[in-house]
C-alpha positions as CSV (number, residue, x, y, z in Angstrom):
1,X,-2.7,0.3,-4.4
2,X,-1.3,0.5,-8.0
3,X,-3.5,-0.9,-10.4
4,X,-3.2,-2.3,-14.2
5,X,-5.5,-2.3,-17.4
6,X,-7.1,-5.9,-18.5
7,X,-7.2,-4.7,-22.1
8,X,-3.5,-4.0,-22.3
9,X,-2.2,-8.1,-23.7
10,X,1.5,-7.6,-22.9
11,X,2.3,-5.8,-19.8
12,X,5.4,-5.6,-17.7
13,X,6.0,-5.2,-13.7
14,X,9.6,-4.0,-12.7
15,X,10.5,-3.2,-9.3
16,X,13.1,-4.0,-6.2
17,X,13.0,-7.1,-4.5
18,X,10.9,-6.7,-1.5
19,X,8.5,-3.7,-3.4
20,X,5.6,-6.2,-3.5
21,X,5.8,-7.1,-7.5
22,X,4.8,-10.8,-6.7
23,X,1.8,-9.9,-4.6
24,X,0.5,-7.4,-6.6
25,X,-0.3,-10.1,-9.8
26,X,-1.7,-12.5,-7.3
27,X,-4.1,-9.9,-5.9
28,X,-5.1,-8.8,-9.3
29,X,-5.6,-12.3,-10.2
30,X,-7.6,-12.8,-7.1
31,X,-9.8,-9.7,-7.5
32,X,-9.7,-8.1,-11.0
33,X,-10.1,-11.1,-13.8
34,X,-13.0,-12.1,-15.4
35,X,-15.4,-14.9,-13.4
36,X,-14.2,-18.2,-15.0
37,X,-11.3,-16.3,-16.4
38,X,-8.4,-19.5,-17.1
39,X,-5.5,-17.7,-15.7
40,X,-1.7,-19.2,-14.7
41,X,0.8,-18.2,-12.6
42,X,4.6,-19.3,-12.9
43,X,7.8,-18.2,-11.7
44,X,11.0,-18.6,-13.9
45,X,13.0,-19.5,-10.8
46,X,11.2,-23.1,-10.3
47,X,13.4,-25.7,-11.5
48,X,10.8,-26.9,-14.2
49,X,12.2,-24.2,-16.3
50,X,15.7,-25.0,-15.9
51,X,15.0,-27.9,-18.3
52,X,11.7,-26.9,-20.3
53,X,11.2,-23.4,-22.7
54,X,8.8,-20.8,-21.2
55,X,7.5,-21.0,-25.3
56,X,6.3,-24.6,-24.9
57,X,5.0,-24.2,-21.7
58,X,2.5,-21.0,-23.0
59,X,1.7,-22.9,-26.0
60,X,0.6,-25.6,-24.2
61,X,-1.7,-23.5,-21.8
62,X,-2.7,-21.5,-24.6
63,X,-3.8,-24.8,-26.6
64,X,-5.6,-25.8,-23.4
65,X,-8.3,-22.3,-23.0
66,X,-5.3,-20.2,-20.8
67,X,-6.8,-16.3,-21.5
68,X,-3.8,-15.1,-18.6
69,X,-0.6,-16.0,-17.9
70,X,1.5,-14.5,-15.1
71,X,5.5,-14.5,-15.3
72,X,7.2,-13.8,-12.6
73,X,11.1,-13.9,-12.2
74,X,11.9,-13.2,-15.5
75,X,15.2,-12.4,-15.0
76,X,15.9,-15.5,-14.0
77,X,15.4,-17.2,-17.1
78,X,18.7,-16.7,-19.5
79,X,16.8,-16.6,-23.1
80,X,13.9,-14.4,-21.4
81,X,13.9,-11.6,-24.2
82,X,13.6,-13.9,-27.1
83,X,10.8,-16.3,-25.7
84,X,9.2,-13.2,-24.2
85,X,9.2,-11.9,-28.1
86,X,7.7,-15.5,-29.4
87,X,5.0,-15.7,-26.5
88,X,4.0,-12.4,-28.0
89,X,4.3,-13.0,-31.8
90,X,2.8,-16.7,-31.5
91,X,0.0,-16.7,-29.5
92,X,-1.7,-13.1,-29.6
93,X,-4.9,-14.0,-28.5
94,X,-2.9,-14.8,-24.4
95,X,-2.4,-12.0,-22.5
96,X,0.8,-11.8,-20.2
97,X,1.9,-10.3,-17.4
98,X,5.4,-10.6,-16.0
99,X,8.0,-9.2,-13.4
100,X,11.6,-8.5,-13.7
101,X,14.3,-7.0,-11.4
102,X,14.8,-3.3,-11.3
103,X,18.1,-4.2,-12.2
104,X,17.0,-6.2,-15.5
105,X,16.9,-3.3,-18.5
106,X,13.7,-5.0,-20.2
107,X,14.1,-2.5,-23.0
108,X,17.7,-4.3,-23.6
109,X,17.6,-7.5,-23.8
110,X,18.9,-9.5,-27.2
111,X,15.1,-9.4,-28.6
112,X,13.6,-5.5,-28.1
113,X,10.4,-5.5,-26.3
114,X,9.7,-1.8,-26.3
115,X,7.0,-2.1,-29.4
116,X,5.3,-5.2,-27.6
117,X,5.3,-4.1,-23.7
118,X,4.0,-1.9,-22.0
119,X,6.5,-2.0,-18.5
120,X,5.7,-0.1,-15.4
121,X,8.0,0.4,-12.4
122,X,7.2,-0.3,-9.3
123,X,8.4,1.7,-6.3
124,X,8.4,1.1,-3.0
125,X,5.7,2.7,-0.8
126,X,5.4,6.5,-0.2
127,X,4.7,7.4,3.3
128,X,1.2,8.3,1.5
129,X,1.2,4.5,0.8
130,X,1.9,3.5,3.8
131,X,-0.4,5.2,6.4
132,X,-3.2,4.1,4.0
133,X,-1.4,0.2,4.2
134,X,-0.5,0.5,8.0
135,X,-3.9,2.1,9.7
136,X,-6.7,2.8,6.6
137,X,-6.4,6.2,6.0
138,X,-6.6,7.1,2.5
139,X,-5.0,10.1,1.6
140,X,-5.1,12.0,-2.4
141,X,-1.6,12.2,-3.9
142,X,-0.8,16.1,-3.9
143,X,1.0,17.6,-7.5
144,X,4.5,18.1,-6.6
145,X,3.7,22.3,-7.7
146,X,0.6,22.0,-5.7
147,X,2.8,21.1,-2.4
148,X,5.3,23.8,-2.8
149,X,2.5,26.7,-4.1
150,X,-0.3,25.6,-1.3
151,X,1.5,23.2,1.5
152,X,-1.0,25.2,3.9
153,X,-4.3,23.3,2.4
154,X,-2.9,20.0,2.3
155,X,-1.2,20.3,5.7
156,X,-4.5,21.0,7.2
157,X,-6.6,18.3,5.7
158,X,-3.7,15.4,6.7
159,X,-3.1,17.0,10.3
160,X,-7.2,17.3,11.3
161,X,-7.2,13.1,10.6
162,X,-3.5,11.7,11.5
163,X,-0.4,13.0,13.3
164,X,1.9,13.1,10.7
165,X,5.3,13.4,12.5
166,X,4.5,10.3,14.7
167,X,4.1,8.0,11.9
168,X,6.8,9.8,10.4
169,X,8.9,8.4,12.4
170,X,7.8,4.8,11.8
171,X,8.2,5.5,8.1
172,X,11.3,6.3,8.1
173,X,12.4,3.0,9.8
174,X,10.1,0.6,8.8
175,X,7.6,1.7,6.4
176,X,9.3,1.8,2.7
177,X,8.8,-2.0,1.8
178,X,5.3,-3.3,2.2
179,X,6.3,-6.5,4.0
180,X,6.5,-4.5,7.3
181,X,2.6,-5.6,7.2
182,X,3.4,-9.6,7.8
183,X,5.7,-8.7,11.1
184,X,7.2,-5.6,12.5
185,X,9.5,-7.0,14.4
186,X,11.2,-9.7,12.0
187,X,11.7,-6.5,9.6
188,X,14.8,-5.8,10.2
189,X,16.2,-9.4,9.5
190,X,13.9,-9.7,6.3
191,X,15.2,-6.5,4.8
192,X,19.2,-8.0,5.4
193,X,18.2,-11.2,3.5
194,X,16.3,-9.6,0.8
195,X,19.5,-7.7,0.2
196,X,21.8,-10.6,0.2
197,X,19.4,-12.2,-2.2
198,X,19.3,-9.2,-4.5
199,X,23.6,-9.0,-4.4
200,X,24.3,-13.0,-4.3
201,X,21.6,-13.8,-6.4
202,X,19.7,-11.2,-8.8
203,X,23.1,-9.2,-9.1
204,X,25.2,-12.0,-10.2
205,X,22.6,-13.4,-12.7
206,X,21.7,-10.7,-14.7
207,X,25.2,-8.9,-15.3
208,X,27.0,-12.1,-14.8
209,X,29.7,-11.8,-12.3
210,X,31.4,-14.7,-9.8
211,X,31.6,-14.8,-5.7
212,X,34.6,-12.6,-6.0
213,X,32.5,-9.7,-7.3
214,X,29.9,-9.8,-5.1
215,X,32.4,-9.8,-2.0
216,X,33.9,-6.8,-2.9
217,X,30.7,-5.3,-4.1
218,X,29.5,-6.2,-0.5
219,X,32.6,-4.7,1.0
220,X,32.1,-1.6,-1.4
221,X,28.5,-1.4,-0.1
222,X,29.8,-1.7,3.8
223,X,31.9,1.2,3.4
224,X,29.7,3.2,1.6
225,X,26.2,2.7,4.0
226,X,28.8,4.4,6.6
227,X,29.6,7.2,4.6
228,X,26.8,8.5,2.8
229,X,25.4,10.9,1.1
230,X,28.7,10.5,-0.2
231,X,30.7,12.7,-2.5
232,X,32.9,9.7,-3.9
233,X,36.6,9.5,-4.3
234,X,36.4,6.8,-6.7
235,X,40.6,5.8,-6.4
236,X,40.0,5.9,-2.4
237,X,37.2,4.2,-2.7
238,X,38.2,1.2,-5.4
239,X,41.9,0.9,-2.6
240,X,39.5,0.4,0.2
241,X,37.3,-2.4,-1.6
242,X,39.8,-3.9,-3.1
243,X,39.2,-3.5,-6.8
244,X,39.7,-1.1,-9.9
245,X,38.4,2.4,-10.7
246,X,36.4,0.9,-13.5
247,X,35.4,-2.1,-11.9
248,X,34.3,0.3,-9.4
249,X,32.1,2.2,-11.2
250,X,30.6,-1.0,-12.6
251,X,29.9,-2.4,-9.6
252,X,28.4,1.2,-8.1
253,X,26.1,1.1,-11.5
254,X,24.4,-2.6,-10.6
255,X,23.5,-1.3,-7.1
256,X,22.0,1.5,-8.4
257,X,19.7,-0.5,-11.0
258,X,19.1,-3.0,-8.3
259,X,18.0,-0.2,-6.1
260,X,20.3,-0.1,-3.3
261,X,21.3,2.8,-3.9
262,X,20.9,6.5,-5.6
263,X,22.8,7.9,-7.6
264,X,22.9,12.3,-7.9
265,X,24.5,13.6,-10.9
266,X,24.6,17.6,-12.1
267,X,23.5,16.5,-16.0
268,X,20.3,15.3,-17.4
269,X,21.5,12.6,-19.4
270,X,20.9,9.7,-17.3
271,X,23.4,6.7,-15.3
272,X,26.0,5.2,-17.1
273,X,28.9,3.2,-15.3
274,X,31.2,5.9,-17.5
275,X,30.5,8.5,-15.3
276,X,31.4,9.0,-11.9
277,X,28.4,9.7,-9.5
278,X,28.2,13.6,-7.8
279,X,26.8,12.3,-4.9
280,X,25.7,8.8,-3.8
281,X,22.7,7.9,-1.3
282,X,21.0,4.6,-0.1
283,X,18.1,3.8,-2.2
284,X,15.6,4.9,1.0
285,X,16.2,5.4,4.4
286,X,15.0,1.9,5.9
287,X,18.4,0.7,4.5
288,X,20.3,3.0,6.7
289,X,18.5,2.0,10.0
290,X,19.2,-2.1,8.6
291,X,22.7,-1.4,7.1
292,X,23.9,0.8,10.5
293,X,23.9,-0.6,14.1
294,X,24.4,3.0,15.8
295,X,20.9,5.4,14.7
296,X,21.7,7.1,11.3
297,X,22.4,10.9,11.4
298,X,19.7,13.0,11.3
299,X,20.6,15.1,8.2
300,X,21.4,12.0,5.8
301,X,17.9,10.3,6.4
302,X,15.6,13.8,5.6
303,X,18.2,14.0,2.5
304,X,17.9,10.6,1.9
305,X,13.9,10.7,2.1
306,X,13.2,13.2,0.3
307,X,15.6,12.1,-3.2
308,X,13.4,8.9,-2.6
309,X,10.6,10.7,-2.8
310,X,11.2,13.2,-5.5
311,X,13.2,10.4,-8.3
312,X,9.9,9.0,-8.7
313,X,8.1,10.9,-10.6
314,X,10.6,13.9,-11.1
315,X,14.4,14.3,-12.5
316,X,16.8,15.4,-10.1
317,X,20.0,16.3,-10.3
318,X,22.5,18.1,-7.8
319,X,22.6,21.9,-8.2
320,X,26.0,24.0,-7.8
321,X,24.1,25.4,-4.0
322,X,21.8,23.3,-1.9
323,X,20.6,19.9,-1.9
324,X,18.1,18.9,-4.9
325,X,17.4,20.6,-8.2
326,X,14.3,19.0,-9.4
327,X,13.0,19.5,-13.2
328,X,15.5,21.8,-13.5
329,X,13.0,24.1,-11.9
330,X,12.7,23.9,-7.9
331,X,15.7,23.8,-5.7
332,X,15.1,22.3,-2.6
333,X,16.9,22.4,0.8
334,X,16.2,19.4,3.5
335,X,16.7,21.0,7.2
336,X,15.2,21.0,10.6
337,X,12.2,22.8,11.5
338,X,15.6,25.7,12.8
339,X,17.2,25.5,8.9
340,X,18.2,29.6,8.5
341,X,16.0,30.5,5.3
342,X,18.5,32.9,4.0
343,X,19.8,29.9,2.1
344,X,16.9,30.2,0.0
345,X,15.3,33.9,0.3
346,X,16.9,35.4,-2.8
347,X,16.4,32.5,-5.3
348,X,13.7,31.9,-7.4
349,X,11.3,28.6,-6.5
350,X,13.7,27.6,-3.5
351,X,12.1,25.9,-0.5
352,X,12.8,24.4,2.5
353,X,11.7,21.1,3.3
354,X,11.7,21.0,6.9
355,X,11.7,18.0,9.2
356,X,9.6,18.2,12.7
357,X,7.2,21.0,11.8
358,X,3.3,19.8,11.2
359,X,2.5,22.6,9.3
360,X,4.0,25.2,6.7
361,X,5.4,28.6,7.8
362,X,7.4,31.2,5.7
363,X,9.3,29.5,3.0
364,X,9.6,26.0,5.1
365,X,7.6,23.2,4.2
366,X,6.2,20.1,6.5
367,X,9.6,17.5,5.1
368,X,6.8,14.6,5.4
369,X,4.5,16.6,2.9
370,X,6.8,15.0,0.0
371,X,5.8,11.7,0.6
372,X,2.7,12.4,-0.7
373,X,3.9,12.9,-4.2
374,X,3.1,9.3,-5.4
């Protein structure tokens, strides 16, 4: 469970929809403030706010003994930077908490809030995260070095309590967003509306586009969950959506801040909707087994798993050979437990990360280890 500070008075949550932002600041509410503590929560999307300023509404709690206020939805306020920015100037002695989108750039809004919050980014769960969710079994995160120096030690001490590869499997389909815990079977459907909310609702708001843009972005994202990973011909790709090259690449930029999907470039210097993508990817795999109806190929999801993974707390970028570059440092093949290792014998810090295999052997390493990075 990721936790925050109490002492930290200006503190922001960003995440996908679905990653469990909104349950996260009730449950710290619930458990971790003060006995007696007077503490609010709102979300911007309630029609009150249509019609009444965020600013009044904290002064008023704050005139009334309110120590904690919770925000969520802030991206679905239009002046959110600004009144954000007042809250904070005005009334120092309330501490706020608020969520945004992952697609909302809180470090860009018309008022900068980089000085004043503090803004963490919520994924969705690791596989780590999820067997502890799913069936109580609490697991250490392992170093990213630490897996690929000594896989052995850390193979050992998962595989004598759980079998890895069998809940594996139900990771891969159904384990990334933490809402699999309130039904199983219903997660399929609640993963398709959470999408359409996040491109006919959180996509449209924040970079401010009509229906028309969303139905071709949705036709764009048709094509493309068919495709990937995906080495894109943006001209083919702009004909068969029905759009331009550069309202292409705009479009491919919001799914990537709304987390739908990854982006792999060969630089360092970050996503703009200037460059063309490398390489594109779904965001994690339980999108391809909701976005396909026939069983995604075997090859995509380990790929797609382990970028997942790896972007979390590691840069990685796409090397001239093999799969993943990550810090510049590690290259990184995703394979079957079969993968030849020649790929990798005669290159410095190259490994194998190979799916179906419960332990390490030569330069292969268990594929599932990696999803217990975070």
């Amino acid at each position: 469970m990721q936790h925050f500070h109490l002492w930290i008075s200006y503190f922001g949550i960003s995440g996908a929809r679905g990653s469990g932002k909104t349950t996260l600041i009730l449950q710290h509410m619930k458990i971790n403030l003060p006995a007696g503590a007077e503490a609010l929560y709102v979300s911007l999307d309630d029609i009150h706010f249509a019609g009444n300023p965020i600013i009044l509404f904290a002064e008023e709690f704050y005139k009334k003994g309110g120590e904690y206020l919770f925000i969520d939805e802030v991206h679905k306020y239009p002046d959110w930077s600004r009144e954000l920015k007042n809250i904070y100037d005005n009334l120092p002695g309330l501490k706020i908490i608020f969520t945004s989108s992952s697609a909302l750039d809180i470090y860009k809004g018309g008022y900068d809030l980089s000085r004043r919050a503090m803004v963490y980014n919520l994924p969705g769960l690791s596989f780590r995260e999820f067997i502890e969710l799913k069936y109580q079994a609490i697991f250490p995160a392992c170093p990213l070095e630490e897996i690929l120096h000594e896989p052995e030690r850390f193979a050992r001490d998962i595989n004598a309590r759980i079998r890895p590869l069998k809940l594996f499997e139900e990771y891969l389909q159904s384990g990334y967003y933490p809402f699999f815990i309130e039904s199983e079977r219903n997660y399929p459907e609640r993963l398709t509306n959470i999408l359409n909310l996040i491109l006919e609702n959180d996509i449209p708001t924040i970079f401010n586009i009509d229906y028309y843009s969303v139905m071709k972005i949705k036709k764009m994202l048709a094509v493309i969950s068919r495709i990937v990973p995906y080495k894109p011909n943006i001209e083919k790709l702009a004909r068969q959506s029905g759009t331009t090259r550069d309202t292409l690449l705009k479009f491919l930029y919001y799914l990537e801040k709304a987390e739908v999907v990854k982006w792999l470039t060969k630089d360092t210097f970050g996503i703009n909707y200037l460059n063309k993508p490398d390489k594109i990817y779904l965001n994690n795999t339980n999108l391809m087994y909701t976005l396909n109806s026939e069983k995604p190929d075997k090859g995509t999801v380990r790929e797609t798993f382990l970028l997942n993974q790896l972007m979390v707390r590691h840069k990685v970028t796409y090397p001239k050979k093999g799969d993943f570059l990550i810090d510049g440092r590690y290259l990184i093949e995703a394979g079957g437990k079969a993968k030849d290792e020649k790929l990798v014998r005669d290159r410095e810090n190259s490994f194998i990360a190979a799916d179906d295999i419960e332990f390490p052997y030569g330069m292969k390493i268990p594929l599932w280890l990696f999803g217990f990075l975070y």
